[in-house]
N, CA and C of each residue as an Amber inpcrd file, in Angstrom:
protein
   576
  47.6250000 -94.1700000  25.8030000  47.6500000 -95.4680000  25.2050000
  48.8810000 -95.5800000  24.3000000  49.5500000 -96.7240000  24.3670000
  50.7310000 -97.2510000  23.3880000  50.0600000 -97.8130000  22.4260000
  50.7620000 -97.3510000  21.2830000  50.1370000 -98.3530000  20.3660000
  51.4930000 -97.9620000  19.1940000  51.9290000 -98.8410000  17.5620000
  52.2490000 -98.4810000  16.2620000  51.7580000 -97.4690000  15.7840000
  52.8480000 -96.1870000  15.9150000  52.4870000 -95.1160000  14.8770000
  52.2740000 -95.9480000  13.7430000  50.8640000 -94.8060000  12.9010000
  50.4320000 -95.0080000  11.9980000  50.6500000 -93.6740000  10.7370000
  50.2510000 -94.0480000   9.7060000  49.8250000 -92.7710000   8.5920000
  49.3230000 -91.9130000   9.4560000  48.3230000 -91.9100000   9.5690000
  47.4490000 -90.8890000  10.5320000  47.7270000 -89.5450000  11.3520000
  49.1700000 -90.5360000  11.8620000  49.7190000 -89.8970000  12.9330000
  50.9400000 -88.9710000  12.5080000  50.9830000 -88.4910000  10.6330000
  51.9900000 -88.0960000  10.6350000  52.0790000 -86.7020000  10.8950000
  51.1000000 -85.9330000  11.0450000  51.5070000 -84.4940000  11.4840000
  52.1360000 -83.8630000  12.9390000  51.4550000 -85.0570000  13.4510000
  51.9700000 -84.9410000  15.3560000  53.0410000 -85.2840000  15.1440000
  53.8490000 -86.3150000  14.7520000  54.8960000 -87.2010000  14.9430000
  55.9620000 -86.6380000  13.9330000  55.2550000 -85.8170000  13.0220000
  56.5890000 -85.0860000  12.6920000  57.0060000 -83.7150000  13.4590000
  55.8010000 -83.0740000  14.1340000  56.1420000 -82.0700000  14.6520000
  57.1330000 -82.2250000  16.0570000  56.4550000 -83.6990000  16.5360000
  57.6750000 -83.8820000  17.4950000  58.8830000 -83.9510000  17.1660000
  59.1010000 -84.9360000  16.4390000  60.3580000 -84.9710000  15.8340000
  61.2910000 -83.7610000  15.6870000  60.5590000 -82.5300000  14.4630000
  61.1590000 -82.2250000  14.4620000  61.5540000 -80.8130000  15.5190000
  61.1390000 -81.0830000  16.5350000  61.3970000 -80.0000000  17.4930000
  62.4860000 -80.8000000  18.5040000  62.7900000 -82.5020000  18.5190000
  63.6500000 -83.0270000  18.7230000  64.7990000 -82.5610000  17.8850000
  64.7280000 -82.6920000  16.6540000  65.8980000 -82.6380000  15.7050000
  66.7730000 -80.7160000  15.4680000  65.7490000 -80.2820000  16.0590000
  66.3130000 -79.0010000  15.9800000  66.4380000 -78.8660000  17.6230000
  66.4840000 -79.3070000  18.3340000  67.3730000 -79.1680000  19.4490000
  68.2940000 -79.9370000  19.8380000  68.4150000 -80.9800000  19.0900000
  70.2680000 -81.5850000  18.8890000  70.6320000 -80.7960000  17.6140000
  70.2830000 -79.7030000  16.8030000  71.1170000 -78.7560000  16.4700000
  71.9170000 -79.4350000  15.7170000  71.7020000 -80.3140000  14.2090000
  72.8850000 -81.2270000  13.9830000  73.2970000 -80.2230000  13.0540000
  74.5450000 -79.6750000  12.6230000  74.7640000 -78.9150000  11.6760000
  74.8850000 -79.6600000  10.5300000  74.2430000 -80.2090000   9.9160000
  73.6940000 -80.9150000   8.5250000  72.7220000 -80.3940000   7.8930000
  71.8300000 -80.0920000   9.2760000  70.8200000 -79.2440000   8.8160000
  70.2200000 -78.1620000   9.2240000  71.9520000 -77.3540000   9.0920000
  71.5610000 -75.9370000   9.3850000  71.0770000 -74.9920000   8.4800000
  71.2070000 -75.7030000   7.5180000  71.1300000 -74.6380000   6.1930000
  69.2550000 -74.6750000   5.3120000  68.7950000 -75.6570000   6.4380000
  67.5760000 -75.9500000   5.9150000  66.5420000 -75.2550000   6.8100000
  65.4650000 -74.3090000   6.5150000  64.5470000 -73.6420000   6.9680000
  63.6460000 -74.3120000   8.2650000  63.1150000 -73.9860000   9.0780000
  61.9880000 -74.9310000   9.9740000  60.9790000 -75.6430000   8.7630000
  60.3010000 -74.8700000   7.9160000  59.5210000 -75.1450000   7.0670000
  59.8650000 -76.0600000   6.1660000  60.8900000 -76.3200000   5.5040000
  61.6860000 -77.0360000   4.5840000  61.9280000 -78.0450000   5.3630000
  62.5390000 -78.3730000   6.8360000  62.5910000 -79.8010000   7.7060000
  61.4410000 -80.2980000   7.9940000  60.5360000 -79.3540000   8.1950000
  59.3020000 -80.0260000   8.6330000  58.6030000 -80.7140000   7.4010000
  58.7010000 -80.4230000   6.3110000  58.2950000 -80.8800000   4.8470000
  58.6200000 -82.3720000   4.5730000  60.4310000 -82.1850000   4.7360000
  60.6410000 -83.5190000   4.9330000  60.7140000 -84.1320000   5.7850000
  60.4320000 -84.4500000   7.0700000  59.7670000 -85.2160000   8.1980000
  58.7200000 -85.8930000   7.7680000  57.6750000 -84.6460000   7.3090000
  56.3310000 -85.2060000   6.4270000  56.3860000 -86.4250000   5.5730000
  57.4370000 -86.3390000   5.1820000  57.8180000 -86.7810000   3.5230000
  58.0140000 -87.9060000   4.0790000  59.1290000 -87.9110000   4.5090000
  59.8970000 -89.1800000   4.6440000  59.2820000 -89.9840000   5.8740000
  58.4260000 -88.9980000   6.9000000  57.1400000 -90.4340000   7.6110000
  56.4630000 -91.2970000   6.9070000  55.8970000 -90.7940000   5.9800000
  55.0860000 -91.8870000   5.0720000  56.5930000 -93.2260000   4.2040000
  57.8710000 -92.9170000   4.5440000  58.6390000 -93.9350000   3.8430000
  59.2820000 -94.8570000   4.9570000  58.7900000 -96.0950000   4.7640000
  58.9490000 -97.5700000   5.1980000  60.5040000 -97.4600000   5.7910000
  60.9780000 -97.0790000   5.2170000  62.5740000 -97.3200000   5.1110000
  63.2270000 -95.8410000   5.3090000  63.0880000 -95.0290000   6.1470000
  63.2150000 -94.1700000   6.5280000  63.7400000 -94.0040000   7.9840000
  64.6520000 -93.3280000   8.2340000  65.0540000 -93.1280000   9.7930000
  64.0150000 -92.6730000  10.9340000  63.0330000 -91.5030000  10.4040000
  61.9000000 -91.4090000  11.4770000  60.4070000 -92.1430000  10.2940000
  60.5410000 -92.6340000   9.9110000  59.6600000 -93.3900000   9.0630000
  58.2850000 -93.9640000  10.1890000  57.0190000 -94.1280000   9.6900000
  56.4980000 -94.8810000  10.8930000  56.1630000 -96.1340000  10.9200000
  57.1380000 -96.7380000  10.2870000  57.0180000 -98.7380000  10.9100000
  58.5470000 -98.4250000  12.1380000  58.8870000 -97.8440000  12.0030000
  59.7920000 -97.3800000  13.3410000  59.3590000 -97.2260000  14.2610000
  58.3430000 -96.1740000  14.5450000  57.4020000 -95.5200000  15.5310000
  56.7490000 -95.9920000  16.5260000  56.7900000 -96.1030000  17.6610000
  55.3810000 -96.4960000  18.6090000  55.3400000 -94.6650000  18.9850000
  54.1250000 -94.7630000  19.0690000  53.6780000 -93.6190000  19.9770000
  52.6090000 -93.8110000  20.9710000  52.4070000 -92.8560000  21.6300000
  51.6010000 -92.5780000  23.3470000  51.1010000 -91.4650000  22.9170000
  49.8020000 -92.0680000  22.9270000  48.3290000 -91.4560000  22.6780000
  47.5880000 -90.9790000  23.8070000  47.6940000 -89.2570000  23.5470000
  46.4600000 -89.0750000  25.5190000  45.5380000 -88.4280000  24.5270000
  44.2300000 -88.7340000  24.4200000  43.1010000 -88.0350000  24.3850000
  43.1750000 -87.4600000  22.8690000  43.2580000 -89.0910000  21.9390000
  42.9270000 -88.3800000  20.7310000  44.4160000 -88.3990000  19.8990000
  45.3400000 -87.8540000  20.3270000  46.6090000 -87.2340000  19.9720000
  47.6270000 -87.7510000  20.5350000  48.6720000 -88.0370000  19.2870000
  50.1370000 -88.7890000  19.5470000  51.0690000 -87.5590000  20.0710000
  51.4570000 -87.4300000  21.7260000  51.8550000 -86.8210000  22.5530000
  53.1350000 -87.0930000  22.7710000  53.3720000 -88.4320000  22.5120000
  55.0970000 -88.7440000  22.6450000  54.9920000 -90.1050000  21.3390000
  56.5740000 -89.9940000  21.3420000  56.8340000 -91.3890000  20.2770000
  58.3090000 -91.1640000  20.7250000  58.8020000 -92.5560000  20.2570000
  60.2610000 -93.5410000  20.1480000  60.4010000 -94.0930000  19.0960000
  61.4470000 -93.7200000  19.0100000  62.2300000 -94.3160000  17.6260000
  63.1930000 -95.3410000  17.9330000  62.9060000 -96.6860000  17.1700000
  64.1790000 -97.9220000  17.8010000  63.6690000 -98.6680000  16.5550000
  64.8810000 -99.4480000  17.2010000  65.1740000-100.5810000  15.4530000
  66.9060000-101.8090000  16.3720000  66.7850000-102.6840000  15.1880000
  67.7780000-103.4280000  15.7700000  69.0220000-102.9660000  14.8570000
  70.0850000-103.0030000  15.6030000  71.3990000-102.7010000  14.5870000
  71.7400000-102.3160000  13.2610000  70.9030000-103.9890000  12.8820000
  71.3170000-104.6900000  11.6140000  69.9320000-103.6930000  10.6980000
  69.2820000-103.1510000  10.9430000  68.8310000-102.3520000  10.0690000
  69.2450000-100.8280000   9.9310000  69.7110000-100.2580000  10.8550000
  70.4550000 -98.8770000  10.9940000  70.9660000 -98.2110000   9.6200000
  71.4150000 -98.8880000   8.8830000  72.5390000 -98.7680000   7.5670000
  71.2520000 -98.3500000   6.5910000  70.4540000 -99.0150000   6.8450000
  68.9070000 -99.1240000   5.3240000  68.4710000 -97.5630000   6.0030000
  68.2090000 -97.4270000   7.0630000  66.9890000 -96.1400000   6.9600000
  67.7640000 -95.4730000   6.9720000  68.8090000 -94.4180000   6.2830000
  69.0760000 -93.3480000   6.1490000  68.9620000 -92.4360000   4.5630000
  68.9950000 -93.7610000   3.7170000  68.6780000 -93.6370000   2.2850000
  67.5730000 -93.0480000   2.0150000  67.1910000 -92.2220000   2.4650000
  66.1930000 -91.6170000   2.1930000  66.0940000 -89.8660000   2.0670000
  67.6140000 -89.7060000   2.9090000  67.5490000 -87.7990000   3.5090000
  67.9470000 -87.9020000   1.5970000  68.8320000 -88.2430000   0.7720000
  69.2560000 -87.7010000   0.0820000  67.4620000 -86.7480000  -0.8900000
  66.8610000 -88.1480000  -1.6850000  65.6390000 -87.9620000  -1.9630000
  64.7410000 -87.1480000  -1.3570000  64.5190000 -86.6020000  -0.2540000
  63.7790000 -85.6400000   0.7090000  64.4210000 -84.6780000   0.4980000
  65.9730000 -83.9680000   0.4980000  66.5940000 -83.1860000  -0.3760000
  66.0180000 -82.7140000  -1.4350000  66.3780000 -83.9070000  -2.3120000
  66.4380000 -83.1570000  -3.6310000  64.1050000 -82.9100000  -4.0320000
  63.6900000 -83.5290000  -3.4000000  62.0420000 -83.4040000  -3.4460000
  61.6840000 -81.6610000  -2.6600000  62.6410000 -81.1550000  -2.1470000
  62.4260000 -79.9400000  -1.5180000  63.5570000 -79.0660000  -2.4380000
  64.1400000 -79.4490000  -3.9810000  65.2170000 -78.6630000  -4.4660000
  66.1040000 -78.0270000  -3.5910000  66.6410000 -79.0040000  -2.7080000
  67.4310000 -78.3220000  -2.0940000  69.2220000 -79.2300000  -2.0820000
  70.2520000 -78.2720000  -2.0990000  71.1140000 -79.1090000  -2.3840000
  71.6600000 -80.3540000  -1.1070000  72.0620000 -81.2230000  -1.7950000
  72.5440000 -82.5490000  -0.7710000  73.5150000 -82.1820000   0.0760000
  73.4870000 -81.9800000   1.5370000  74.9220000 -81.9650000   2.5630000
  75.8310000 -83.2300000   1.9280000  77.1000000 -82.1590000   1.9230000
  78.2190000 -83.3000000   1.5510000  78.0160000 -84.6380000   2.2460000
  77.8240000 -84.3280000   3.7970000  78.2130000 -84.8790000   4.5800000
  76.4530000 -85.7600000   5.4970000  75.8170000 -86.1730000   4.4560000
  74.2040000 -86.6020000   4.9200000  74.2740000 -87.6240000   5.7300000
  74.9310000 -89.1670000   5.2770000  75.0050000 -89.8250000   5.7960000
  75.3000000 -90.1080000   7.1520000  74.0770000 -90.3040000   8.0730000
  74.5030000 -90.5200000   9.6960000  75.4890000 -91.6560000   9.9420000
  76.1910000 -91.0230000  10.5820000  77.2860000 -92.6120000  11.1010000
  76.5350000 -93.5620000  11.8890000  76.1990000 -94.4900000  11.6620000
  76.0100000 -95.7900000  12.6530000  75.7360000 -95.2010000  13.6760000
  75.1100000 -95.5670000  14.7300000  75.0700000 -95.0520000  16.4500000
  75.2310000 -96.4320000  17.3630000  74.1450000 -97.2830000  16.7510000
  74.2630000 -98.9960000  17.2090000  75.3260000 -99.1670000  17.2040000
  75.9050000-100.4400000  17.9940000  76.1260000-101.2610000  18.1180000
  76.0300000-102.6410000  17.7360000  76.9380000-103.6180000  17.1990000
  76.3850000-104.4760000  16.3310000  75.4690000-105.5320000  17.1330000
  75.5520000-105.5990000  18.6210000  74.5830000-106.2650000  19.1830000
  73.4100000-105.9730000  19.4790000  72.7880000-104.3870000  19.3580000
  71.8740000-103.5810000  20.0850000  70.9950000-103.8680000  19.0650000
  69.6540000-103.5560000  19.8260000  68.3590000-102.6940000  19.6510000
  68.6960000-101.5220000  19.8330000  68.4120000-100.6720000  19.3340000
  69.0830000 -99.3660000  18.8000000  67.7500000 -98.2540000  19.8080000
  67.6900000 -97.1480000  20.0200000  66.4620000 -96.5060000  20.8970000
  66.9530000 -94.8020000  20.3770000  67.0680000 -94.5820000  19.0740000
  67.3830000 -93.5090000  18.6730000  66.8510000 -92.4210000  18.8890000
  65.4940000 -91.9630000  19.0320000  64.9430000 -90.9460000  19.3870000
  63.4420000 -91.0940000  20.4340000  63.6280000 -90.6130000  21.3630000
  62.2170000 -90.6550000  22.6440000  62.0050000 -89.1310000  23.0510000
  60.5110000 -88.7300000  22.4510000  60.5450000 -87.4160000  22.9840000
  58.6750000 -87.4040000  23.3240000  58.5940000 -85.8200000  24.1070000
  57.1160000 -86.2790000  24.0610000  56.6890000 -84.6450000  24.3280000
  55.7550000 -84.0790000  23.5970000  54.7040000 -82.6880000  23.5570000
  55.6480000 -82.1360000  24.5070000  55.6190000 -80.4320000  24.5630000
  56.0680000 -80.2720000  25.6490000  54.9040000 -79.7650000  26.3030000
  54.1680000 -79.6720000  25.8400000  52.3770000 -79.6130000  27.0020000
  52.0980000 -80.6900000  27.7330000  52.5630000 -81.6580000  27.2470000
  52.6940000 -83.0080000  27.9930000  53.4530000 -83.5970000  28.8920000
  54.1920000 -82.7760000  28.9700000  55.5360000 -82.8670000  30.0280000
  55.0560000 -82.9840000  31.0070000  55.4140000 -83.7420000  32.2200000
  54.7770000 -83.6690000  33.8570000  53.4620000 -84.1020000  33.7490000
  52.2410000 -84.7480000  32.9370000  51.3310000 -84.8850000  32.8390000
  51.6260000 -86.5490000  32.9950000  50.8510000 -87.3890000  34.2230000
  51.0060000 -88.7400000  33.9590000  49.3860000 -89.2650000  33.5790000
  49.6400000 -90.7460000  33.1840000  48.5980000 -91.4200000  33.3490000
  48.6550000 -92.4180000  33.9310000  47.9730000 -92.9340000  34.8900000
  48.1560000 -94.0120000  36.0100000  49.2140000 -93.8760000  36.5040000
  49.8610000 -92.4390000  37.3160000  50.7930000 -92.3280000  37.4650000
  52.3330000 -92.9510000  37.3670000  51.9740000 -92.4780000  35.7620000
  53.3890000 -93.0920000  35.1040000  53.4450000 -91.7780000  34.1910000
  54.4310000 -91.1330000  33.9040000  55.1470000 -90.1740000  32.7180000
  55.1300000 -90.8520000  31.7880000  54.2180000 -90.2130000  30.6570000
  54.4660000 -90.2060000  29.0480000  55.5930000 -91.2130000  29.0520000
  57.0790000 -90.3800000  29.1860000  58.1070000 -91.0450000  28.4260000
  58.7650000 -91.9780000  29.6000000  58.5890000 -92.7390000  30.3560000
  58.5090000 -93.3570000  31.3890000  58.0580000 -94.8460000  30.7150000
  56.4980000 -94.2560000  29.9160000  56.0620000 -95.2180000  29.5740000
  56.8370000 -95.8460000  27.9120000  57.2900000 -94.7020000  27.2130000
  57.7040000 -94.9410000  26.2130000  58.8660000 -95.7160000  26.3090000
  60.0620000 -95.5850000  27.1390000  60.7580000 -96.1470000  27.1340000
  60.4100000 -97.2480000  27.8020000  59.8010000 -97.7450000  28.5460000
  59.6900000 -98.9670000  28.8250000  58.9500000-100.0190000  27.9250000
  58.1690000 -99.1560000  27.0600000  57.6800000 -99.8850000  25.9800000
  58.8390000-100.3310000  24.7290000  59.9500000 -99.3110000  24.8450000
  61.2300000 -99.8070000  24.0990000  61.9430000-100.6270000  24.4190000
  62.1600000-100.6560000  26.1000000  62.6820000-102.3430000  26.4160000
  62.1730000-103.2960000  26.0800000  61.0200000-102.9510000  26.2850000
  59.8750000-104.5670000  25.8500000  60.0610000-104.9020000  24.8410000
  59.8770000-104.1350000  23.3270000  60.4080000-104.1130000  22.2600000
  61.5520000-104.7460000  22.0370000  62.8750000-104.1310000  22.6430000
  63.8630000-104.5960000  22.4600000  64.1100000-105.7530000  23.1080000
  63.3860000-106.3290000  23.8110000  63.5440000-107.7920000  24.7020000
  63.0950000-108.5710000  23.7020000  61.9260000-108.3870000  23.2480000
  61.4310000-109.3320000  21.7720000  61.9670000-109.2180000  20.7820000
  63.2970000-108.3590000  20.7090000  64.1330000-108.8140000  19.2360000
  65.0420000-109.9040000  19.7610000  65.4390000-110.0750000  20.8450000
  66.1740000-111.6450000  21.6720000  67.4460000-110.8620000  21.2190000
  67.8910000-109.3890000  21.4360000  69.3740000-109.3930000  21.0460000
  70.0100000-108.8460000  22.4230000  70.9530000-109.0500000  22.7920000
  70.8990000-108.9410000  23.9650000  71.7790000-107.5390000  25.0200000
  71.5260000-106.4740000  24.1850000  71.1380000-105.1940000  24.8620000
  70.3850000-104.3440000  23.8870000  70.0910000-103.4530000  24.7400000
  69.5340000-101.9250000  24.2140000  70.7980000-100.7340000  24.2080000
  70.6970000-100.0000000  23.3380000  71.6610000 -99.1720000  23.4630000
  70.6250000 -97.6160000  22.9690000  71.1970000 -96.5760000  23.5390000
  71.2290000 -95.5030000  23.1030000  72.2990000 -94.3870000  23.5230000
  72.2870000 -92.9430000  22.6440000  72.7330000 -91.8340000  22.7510000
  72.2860000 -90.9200000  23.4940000  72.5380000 -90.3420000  25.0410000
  72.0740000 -89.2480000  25.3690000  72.9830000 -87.8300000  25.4700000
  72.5220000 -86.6750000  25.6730000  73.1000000 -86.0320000  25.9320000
  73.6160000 -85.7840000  27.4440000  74.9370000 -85.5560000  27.7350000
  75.0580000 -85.5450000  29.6580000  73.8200000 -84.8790000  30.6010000
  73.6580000 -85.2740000  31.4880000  72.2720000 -84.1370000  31.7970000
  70.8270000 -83.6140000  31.3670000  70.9380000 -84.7420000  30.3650000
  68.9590000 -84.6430000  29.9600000  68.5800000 -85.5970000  30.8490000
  67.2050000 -84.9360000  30.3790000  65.7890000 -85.6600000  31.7210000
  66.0260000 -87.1870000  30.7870000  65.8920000 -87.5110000  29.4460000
  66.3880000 -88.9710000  29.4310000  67.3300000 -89.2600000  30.0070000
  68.4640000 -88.8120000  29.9690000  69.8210000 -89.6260000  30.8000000
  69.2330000 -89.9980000  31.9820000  68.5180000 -89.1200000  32.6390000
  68.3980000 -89.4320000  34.0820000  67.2850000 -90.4600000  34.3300000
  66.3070000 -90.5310000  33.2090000  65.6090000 -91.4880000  33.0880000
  65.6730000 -93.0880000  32.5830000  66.9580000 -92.8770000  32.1370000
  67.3030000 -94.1090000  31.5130000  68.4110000 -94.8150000  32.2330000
  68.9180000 -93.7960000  33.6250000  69.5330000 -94.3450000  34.4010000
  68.6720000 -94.9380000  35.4870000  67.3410000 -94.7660000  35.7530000
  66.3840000 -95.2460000  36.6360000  66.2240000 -96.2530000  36.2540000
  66.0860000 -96.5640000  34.8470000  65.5450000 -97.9660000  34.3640000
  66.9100000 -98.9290000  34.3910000  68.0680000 -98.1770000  34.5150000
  69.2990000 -99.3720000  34.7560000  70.1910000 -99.3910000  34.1880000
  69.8050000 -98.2680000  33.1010000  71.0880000 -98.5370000  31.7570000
  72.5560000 -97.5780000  32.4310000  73.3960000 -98.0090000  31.7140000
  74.8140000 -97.8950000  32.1170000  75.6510000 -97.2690000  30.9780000
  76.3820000 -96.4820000  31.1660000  77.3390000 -95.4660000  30.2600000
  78.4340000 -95.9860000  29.7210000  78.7830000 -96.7540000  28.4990000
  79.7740000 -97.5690000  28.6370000  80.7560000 -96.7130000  27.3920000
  80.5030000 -95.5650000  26.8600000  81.3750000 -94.9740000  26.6510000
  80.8000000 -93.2090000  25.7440000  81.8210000 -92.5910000  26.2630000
  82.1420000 -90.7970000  25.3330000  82.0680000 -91.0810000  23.8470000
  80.8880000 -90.0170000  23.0100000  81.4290000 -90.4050000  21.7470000
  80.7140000 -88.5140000  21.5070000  81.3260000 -88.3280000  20.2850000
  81.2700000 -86.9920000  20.0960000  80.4280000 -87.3140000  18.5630000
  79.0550000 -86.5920000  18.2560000  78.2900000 -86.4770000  17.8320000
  77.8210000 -85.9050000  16.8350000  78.2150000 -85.3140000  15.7540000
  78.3370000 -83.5290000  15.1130000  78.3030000 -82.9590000  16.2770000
  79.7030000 -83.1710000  16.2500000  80.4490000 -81.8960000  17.0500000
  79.7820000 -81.8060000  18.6090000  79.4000000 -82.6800000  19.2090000
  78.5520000 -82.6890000  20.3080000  78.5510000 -83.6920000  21.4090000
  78.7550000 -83.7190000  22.3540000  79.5000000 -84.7850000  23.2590000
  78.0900000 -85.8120000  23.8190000  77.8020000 -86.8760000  23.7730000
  76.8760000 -87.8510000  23.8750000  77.4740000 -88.8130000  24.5490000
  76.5880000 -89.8570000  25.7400000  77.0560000 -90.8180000  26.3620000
  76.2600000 -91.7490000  25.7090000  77.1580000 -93.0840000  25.2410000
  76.8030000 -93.9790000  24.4950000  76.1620000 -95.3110000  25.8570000
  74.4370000 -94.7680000  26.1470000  74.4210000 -95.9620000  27.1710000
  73.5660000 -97.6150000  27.1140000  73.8970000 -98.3330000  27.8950000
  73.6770000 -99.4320000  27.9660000  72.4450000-100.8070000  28.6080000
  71.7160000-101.0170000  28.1420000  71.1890000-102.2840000  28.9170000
  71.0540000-103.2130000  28.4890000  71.3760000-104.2410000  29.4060000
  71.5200000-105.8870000  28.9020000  70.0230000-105.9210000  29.4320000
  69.8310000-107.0660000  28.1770000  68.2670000-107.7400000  28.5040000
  68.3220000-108.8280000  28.6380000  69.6050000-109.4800000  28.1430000
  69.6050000-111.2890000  28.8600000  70.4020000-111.3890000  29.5070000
């Protein structure tokens, strides 16, 4: 089931996360423990205005438990949810990366689709034969069709099962951008 991550849902939804966030490997936060990221994931789910925050969130619910979630937002909010790593920092005494602030990823026209991941017990598991994240992302177009802006954009890495999934649904590569230090295809779908 799709539905708005909630409070509820913050122990699943950070653990996804952060097993997303430590396999894009951002060196920002190399210097921070599993235990110490996972703290602030915690932290900063419960904040509104937060980059993985959960008024961001939809997640896909099998049997009880949030198994996958997506992270999206429109452009024009991108800039607000990052204000938050500093405070999650310093709430774990730990010192501030010079360098915290994420650069923009949007586009000034996009719905933004920043992070889609899902259990990895859940992997290959459908329902009504549809994939978890099959369904997630299509629940992010929908999303992004009801902000009326007129594409979706995201970051993949060359050769993930998203790229290849997000080329099924239509989206298009419209340019190379290098990432912390990490090569990402910046791709595309028009919704009007």
């Amino acid at each position: 089931m799709l539905r708005d991550a909630t409070i509820v849902d913050a122990d699943a939804v950070a653990m996804l996360v952060l097993h997303e966030v430590e396999r894009r490997q951002l060196r920002r936060l190399r210097r921070v423990t599993k235990e110490q990221l996972s703290q602030m994931l915690f932290v900063g789910y419960h904040q509104p205005d937060f980059r993985y925050g959960y008024p961001q969130a939809r997640v896909y619910q099998n049997q009880g438990v949030a198994v996958g979630v997506a992270y999206g937002y429109p452009a024009a909010t991108e800039r607000t949810l990052d204000n938050q790593w500093a405070t999650l920092f310093e709430r774990q005494q730990l010192t501030v990366p010079q360098q915290l602030v994420v650069t923009p990823r949007a586009l000034p026209d996009e719905w933004y689709l920043d992070l889609l991941t899902v259990r990895n017990r859940s992997k290959g598991k459908t329902y009504q034969q549809k994939w978890f994240d099959e369904w997630l992302l299509g629940d992010a177009i929908h999303r992004a069709r009801q902000s009326r802006l007129p594409a979706m954009g995201m970051d993949v890495r060359p050769g993930s099962s998203l790229a290849g999934l997000a080329a099924d649904f239509g989206f298009i590569a419209t340019q190379r951008r290098q990432l912390d230090r990490q090569t990402y295809y910046h791709l595309r779908l028009k919704l009007v």
